[in-house]
PyMOL commands that place a pseudoatom at each C-alpha (Angstrom):
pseudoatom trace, name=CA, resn=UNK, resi=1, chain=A, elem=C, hetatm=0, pos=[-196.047, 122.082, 48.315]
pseudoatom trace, name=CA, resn=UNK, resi=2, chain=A, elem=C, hetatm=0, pos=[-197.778, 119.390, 45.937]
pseudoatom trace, name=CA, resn=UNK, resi=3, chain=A, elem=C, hetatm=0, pos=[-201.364, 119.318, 45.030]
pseudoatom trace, name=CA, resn=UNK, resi=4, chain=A, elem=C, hetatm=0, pos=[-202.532, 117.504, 47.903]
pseudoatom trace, name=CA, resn=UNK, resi=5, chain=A, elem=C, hetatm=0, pos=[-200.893, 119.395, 50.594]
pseudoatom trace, name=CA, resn=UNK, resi=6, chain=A, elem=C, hetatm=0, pos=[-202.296, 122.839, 51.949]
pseudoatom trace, name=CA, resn=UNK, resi=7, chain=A, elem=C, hetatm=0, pos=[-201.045, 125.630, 54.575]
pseudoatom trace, name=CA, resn=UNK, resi=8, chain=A, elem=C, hetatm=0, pos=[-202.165, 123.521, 57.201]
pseudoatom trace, name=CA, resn=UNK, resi=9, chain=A, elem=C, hetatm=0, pos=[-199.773, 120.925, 56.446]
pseudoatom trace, name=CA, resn=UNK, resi=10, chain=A, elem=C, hetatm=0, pos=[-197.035, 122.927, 56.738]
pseudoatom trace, name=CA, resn=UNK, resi=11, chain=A, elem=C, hetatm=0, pos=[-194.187, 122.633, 59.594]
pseudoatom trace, name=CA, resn=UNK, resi=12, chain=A, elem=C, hetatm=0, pos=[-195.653, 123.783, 62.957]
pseudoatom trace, name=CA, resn=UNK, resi=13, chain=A, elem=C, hetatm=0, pos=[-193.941, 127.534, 64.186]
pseudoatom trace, name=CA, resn=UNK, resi=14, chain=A, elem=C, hetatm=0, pos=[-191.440, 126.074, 66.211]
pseudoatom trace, name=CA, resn=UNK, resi=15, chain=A, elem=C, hetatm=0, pos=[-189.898, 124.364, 62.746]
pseudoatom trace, name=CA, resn=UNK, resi=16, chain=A, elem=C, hetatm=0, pos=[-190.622, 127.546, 60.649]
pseudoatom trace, name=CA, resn=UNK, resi=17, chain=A, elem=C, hetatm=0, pos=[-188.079, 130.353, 59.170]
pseudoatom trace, name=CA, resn=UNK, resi=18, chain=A, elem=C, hetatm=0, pos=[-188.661, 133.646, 60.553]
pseudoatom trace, name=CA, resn=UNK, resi=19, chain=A, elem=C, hetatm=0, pos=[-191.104, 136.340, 58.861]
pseudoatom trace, name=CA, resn=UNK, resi=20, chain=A, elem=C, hetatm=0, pos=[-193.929, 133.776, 57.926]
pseudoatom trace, name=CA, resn=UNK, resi=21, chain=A, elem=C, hetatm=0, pos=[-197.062, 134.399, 59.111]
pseudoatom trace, name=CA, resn=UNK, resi=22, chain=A, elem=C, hetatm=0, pos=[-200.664, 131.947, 59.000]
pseudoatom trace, name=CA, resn=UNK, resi=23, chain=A, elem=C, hetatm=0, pos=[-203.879, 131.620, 60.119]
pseudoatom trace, name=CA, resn=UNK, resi=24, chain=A, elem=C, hetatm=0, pos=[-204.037, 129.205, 62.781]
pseudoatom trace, name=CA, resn=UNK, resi=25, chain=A, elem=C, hetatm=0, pos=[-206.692, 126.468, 61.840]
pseudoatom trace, name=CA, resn=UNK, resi=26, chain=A, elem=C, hetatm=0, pos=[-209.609, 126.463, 65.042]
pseudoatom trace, name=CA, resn=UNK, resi=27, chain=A, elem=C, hetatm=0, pos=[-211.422, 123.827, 62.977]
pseudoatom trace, name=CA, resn=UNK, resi=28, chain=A, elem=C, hetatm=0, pos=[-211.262, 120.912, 66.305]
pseudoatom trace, name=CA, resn=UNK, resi=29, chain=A, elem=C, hetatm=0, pos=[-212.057, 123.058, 68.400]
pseudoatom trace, name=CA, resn=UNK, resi=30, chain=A, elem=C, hetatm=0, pos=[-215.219, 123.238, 69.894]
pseudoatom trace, name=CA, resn=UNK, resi=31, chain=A, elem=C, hetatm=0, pos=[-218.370, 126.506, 69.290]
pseudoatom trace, name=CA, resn=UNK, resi=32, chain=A, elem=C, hetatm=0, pos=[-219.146, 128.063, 71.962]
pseudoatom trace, name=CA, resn=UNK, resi=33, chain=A, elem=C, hetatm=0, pos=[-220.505, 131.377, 73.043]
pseudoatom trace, name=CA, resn=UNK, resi=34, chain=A, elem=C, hetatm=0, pos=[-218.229, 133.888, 73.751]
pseudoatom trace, name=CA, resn=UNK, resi=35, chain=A, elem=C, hetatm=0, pos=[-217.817, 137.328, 75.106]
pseudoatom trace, name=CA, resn=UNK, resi=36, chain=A, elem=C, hetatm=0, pos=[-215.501, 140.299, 75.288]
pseudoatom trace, name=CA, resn=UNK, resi=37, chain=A, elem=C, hetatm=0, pos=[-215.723, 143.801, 77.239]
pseudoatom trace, name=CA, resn=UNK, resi=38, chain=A, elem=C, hetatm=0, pos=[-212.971, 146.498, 75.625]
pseudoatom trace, name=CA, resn=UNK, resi=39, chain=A, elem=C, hetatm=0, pos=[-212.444, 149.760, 76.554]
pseudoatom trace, name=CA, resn=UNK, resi=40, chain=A, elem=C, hetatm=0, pos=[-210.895, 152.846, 75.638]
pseudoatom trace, name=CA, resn=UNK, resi=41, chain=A, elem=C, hetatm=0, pos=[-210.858, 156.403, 76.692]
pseudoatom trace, name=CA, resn=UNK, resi=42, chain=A, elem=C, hetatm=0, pos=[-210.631, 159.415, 74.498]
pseudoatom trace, name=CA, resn=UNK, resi=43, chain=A, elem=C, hetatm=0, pos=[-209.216, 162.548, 75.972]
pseudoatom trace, name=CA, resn=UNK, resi=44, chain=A, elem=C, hetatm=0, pos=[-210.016, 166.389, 74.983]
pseudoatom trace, name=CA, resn=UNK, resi=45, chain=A, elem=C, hetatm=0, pos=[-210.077, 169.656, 75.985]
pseudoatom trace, name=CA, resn=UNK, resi=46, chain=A, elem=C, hetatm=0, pos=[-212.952, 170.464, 78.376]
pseudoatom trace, name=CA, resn=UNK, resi=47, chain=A, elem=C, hetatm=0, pos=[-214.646, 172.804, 75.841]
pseudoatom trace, name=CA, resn=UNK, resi=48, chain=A, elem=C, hetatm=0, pos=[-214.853, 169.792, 73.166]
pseudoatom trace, name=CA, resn=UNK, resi=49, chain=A, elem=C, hetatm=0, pos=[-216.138, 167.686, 75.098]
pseudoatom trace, name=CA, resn=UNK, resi=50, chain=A, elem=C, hetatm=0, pos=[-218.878, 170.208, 75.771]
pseudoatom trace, name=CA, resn=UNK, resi=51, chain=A, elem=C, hetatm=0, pos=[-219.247, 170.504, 72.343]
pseudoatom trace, name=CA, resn=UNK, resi=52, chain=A, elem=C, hetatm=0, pos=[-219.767, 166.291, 72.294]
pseudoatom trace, name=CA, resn=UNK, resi=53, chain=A, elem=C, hetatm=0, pos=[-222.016, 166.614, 75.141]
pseudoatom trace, name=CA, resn=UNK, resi=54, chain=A, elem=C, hetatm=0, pos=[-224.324, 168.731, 74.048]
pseudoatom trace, name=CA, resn=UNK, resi=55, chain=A, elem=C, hetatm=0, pos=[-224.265, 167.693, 70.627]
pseudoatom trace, name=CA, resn=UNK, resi=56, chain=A, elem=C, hetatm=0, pos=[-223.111, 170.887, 68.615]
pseudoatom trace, name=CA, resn=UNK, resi=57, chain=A, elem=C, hetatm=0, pos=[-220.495, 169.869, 66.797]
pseudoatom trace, name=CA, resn=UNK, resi=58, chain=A, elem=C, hetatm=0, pos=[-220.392, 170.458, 63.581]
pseudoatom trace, name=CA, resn=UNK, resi=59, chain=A, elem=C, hetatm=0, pos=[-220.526, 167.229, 61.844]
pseudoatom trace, name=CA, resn=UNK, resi=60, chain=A, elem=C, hetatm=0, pos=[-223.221, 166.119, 64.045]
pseudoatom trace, name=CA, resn=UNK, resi=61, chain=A, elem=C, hetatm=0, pos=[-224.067, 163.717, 66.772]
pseudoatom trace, name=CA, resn=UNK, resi=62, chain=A, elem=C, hetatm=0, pos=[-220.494, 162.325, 67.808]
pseudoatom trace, name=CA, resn=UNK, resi=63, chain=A, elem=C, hetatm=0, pos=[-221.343, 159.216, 69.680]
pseudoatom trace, name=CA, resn=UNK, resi=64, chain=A, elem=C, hetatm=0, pos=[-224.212, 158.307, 67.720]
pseudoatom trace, name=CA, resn=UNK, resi=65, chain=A, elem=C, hetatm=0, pos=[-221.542, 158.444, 65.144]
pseudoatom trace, name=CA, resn=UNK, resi=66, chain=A, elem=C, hetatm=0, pos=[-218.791, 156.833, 66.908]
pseudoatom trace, name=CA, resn=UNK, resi=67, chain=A, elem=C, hetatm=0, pos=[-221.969, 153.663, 67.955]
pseudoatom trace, name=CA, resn=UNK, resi=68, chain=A, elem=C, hetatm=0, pos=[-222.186, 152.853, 64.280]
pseudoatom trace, name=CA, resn=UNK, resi=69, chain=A, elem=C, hetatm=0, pos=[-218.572, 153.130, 63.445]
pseudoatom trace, name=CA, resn=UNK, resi=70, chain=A, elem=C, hetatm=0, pos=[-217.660, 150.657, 65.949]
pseudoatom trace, name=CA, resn=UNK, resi=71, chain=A, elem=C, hetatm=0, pos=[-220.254, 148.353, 64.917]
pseudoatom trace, name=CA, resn=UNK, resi=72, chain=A, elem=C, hetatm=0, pos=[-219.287, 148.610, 61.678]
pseudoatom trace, name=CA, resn=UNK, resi=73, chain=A, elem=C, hetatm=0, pos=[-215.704, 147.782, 62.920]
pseudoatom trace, name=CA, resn=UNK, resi=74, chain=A, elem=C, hetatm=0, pos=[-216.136, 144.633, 65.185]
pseudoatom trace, name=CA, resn=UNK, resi=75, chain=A, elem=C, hetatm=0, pos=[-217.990, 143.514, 62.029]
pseudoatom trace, name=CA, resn=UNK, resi=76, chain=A, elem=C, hetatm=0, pos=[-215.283, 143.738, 59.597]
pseudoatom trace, name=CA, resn=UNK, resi=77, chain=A, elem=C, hetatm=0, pos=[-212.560, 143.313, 61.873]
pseudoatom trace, name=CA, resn=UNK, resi=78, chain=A, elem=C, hetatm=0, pos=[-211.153, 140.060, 59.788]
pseudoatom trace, name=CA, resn=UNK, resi=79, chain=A, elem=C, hetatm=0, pos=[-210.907, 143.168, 56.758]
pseudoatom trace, name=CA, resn=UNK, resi=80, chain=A, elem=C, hetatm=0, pos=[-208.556, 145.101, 59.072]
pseudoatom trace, name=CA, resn=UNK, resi=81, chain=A, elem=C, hetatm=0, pos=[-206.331, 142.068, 60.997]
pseudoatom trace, name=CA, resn=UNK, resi=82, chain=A, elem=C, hetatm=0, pos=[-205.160, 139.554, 58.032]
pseudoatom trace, name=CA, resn=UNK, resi=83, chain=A, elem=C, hetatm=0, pos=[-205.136, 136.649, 60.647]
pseudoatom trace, name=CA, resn=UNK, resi=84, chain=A, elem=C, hetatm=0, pos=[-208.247, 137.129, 62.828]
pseudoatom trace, name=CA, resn=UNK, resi=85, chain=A, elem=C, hetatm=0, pos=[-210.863, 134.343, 61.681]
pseudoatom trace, name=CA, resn=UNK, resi=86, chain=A, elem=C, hetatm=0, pos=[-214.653, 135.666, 60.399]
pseudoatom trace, name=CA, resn=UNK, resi=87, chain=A, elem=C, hetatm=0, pos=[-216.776, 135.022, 63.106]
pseudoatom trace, name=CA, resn=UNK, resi=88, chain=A, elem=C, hetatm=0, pos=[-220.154, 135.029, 63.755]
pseudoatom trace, name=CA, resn=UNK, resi=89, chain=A, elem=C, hetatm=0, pos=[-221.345, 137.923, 65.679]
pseudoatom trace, name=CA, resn=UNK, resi=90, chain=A, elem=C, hetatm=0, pos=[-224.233, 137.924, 67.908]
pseudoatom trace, name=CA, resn=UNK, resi=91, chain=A, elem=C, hetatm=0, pos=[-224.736, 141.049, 69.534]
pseudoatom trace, name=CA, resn=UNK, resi=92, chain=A, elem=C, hetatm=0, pos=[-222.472, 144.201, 69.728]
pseudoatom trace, name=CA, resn=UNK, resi=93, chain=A, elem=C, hetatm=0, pos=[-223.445, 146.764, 72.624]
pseudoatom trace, name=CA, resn=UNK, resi=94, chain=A, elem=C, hetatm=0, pos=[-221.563, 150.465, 72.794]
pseudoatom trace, name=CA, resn=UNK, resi=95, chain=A, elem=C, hetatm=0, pos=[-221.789, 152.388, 75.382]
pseudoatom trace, name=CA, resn=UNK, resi=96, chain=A, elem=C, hetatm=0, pos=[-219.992, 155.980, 76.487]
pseudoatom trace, name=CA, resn=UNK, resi=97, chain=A, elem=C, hetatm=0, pos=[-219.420, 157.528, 79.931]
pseudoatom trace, name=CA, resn=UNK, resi=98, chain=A, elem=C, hetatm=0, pos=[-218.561, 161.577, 79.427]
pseudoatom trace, name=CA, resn=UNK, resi=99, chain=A, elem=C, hetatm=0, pos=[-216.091, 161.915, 82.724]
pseudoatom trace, name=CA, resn=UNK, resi=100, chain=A, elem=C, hetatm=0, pos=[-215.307, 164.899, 84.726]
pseudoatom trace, name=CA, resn=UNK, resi=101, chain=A, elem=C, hetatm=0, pos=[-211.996, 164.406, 83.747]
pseudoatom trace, name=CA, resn=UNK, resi=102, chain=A, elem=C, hetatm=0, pos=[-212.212, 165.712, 80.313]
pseudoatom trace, name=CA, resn=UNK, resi=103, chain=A, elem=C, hetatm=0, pos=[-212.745, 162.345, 78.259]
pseudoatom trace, name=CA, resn=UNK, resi=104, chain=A, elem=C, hetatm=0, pos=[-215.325, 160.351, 77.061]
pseudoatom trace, name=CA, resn=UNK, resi=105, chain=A, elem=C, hetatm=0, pos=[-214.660, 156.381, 78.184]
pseudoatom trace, name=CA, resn=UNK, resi=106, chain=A, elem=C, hetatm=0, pos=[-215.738, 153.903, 75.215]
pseudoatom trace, name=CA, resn=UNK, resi=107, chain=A, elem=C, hetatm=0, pos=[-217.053, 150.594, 76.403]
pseudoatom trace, name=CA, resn=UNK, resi=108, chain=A, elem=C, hetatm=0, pos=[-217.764, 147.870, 73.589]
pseudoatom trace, name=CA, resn=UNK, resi=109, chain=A, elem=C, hetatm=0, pos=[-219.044, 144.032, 74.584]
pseudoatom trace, name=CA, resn=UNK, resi=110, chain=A, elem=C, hetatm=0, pos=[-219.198, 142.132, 71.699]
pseudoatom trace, name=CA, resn=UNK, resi=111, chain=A, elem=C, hetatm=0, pos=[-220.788, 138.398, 71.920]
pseudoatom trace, name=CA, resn=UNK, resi=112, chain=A, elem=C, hetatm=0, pos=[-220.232, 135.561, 69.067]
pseudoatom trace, name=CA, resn=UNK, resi=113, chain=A, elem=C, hetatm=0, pos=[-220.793, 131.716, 68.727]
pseudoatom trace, name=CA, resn=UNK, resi=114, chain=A, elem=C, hetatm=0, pos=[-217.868, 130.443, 67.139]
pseudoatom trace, name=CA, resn=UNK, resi=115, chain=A, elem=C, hetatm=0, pos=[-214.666, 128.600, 67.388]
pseudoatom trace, name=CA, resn=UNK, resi=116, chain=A, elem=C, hetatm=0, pos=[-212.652, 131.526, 68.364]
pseudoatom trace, name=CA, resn=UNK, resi=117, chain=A, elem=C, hetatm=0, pos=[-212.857, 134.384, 70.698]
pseudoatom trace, name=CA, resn=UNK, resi=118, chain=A, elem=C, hetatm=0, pos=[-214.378, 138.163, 69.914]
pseudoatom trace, name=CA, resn=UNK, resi=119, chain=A, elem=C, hetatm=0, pos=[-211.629, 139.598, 71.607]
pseudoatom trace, name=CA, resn=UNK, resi=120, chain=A, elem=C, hetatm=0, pos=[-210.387, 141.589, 68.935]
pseudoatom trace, name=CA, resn=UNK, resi=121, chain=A, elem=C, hetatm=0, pos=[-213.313, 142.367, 67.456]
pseudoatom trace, name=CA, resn=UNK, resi=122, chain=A, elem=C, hetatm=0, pos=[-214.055, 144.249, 70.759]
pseudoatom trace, name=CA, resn=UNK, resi=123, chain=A, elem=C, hetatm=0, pos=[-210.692, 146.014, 70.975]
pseudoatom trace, name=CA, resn=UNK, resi=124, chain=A, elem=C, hetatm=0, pos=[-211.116, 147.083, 67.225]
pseudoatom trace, name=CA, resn=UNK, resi=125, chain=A, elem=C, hetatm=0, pos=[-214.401, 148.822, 67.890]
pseudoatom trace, name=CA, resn=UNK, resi=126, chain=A, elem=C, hetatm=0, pos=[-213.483, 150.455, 70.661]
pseudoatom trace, name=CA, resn=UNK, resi=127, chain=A, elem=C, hetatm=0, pos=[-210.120, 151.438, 68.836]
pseudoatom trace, name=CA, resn=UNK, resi=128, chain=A, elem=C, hetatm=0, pos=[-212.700, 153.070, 65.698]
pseudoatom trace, name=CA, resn=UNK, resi=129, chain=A, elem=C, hetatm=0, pos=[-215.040, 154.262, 67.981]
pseudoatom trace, name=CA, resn=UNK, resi=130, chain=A, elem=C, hetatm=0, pos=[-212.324, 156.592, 69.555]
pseudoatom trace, name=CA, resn=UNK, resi=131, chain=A, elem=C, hetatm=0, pos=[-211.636, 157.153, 65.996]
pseudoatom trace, name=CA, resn=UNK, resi=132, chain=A, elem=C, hetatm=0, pos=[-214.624, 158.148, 65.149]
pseudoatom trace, name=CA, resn=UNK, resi=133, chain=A, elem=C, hetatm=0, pos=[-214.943, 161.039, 67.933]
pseudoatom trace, name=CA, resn=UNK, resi=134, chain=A, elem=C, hetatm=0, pos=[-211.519, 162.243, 67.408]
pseudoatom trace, name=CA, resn=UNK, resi=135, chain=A, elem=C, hetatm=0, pos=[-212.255, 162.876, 63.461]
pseudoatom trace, name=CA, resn=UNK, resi=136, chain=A, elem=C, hetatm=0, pos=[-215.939, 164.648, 64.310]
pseudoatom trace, name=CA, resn=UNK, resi=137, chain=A, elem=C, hetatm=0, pos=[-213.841, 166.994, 66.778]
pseudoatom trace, name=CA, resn=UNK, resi=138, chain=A, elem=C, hetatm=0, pos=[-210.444, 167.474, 64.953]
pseudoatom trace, name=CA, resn=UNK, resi=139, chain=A, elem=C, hetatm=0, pos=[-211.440, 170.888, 63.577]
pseudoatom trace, name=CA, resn=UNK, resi=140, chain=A, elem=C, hetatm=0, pos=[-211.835, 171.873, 67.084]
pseudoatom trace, name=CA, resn=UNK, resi=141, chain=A, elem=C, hetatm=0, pos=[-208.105, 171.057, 68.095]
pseudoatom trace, name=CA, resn=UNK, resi=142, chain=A, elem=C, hetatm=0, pos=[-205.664, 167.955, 67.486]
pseudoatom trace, name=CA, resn=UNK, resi=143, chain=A, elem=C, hetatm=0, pos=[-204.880, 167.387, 70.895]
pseudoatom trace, name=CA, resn=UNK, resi=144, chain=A, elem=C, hetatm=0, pos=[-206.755, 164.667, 71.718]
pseudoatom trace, name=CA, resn=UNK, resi=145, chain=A, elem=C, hetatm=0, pos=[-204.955, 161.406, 72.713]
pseudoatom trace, name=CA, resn=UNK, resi=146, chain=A, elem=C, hetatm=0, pos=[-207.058, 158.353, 72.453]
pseudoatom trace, name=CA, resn=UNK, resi=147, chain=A, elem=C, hetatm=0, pos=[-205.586, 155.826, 75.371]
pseudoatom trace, name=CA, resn=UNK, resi=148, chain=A, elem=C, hetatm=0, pos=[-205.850, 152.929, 77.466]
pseudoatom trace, name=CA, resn=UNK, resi=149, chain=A, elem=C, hetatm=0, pos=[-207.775, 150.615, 74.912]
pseudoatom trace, name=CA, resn=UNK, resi=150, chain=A, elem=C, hetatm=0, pos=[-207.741, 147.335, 76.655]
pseudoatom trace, name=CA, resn=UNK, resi=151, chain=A, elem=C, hetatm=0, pos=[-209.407, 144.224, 77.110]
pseudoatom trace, name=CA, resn=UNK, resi=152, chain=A, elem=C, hetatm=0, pos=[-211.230, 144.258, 80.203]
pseudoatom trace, name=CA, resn=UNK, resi=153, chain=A, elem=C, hetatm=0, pos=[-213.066, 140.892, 80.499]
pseudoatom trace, name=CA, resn=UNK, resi=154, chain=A, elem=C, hetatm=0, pos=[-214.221, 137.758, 78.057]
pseudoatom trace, name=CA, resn=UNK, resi=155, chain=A, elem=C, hetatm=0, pos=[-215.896, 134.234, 78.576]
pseudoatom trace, name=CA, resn=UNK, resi=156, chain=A, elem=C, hetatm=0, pos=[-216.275, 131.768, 76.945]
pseudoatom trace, name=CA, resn=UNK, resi=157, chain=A, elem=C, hetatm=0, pos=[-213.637, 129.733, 74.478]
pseudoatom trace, name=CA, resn=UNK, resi=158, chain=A, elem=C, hetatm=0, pos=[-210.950, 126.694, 75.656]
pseudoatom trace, name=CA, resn=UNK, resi=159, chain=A, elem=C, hetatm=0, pos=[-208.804, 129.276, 77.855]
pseudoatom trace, name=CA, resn=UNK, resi=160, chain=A, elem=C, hetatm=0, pos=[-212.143, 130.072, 80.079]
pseudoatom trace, name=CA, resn=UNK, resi=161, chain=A, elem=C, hetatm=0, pos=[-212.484, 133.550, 81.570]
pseudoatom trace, name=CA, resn=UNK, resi=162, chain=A, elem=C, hetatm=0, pos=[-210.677, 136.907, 81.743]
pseudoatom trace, name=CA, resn=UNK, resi=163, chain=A, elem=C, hetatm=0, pos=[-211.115, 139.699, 83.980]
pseudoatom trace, name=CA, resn=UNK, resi=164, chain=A, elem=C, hetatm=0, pos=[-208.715, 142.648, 84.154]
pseudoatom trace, name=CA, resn=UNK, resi=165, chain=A, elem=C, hetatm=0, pos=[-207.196, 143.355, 87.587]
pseudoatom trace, name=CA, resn=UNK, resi=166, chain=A, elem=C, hetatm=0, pos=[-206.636, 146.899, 88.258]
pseudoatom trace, name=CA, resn=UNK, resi=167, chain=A, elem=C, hetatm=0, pos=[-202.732, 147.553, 89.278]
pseudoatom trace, name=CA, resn=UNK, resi=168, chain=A, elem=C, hetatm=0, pos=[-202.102, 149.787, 91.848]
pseudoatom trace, name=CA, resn=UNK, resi=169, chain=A, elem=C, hetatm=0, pos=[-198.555, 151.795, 91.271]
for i in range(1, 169): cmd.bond("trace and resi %d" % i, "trace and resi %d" % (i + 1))
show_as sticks, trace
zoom trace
């Protein structure tokens, strides 16, 4: 590469050796608004999450907590994934649902103006959310599994909109 030439004028993929990795330039394309809904579910024994529920853990308030860790984490999700673009974030809403079933379900909709999507910056709060709640109750018992993080719906961007299907099986 001479002085004049960057990354960007490198070979596209498909003329690339194997094990090199880039940032893929989003510079033409357009800003728009975009959203993304992730989710996640953390399960724990039932007395733990009685312990979450009526706040007497320990440590303290575990999805207050677990609220500011995952804004934290959409917000410094280029820090964590080398190729995800900074993006400008709008609005990040958290939400959790303590189910009968011995879990608490994370729900995180993140919303940005940019020239990519907030996709993963959605799945990574949900992701340190779970995170979060699993550390706070840990002295309790390790057996919590934090599962089923997904992308459940996002607008916005060149490839339009997303919503999950639920398979049946």
């Amino acid at each position: 590469m001479n002085e004049h030439e960057s990354d960007v004028d490198r070979a596209p993929d498909s003329e690339r050796q194997g094990g090199d990795a880039r940032m893929i330039d989003v510079s033409a394309k357009e800003t728009t608004t975009r959203t993304a809904v992730a989710t996640g579910v953390l399960r724990m024994r039932p007395d733990v999450l009685e312990r979450v529920r009526a706040g007497t853990l320990e440590k303290g308030d575990a999805l207050a907590t677990a609220r500011v860790a995952a804004i934290l984490a959409a917000k410094r999700t280029p820090d964590l994934l080398p190729l995800c673009h900074p993006i400008r974030l709008s609005a990040i809403d958290v939400a959790f649902e303590l189910l009968a079933e011995n879990s608490v379900r994370i729900e995180v909709t993140v919303r940005g103006t940019d020239r990519t999507g907030v996709e993963m910056e959605a799945l990574t709060a949900v992701s340190v959310a779970g995170l979060s709640i699993y550390d706070m109750c840990k002295m309790y018992g390790q057996d919590m599994e934090l599962t089923d993080v997904r992308l459940d719906r996002k607008s916005g961007g060149k490839s339009g909109d997303y919503r999950r299907t639920e398979s049946k099986g």
